[in-house]
N, C-alpha and C positions, 0 to 999 in steps of 0.2 A: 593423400587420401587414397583410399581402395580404389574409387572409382573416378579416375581423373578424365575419363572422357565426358563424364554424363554435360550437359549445356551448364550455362550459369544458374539456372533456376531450379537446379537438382538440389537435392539435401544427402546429408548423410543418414544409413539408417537408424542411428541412436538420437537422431537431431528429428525422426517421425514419430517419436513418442515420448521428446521432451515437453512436457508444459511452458516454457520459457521460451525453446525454437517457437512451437506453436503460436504462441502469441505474439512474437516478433513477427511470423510470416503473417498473420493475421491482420496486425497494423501494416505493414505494408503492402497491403490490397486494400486496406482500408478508405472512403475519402477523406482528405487532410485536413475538411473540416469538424469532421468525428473525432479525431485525432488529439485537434486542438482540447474538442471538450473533454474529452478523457485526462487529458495532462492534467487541465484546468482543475477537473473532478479530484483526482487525485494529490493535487497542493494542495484544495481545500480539505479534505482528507487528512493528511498529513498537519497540516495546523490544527483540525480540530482535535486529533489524538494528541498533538504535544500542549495543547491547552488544557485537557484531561489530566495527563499525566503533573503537567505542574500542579494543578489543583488539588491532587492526589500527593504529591511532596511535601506538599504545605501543612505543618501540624493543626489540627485543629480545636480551635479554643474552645474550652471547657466552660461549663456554665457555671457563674460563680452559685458557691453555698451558701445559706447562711444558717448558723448553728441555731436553733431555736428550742428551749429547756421548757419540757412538757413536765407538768406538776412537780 
């Protein structure tokens, strides 16, 4: 890295206006009970979208017809 002296708690400057750094440095200040519920949050999350999505795979049954001869 450019900046090998800075302490451990430095970042790189393309790593201060990533979305992803940020939020990793984010949770790691975070309390690790907050944490917990965020993960937690986010498996429910994630199952609910792949329970969507199968729902969404599944063709769906047509309403039978029935031919009926008018006059």
């Amino acid at each position: 890295m450019a900046n090998d002296d800075a302490g451990p708690g430095a970042r790189a400057a393309e790593c201060q206006f990533c979305p992803f750094c940020a939020g990793l440095a984010a949770l790691r200040e975070a309390r690790p009970e907050a944490v917990e519920h965020l993960v937690k949050a986010g498996a429910e999350l994630l199952l609910a979208t792949r329970a969507l999505l199968e729902g969404a795979a599944e063709p769906a049954s047509r309403p039978s017809l029935q031919r009926i001869d008018v006059g």
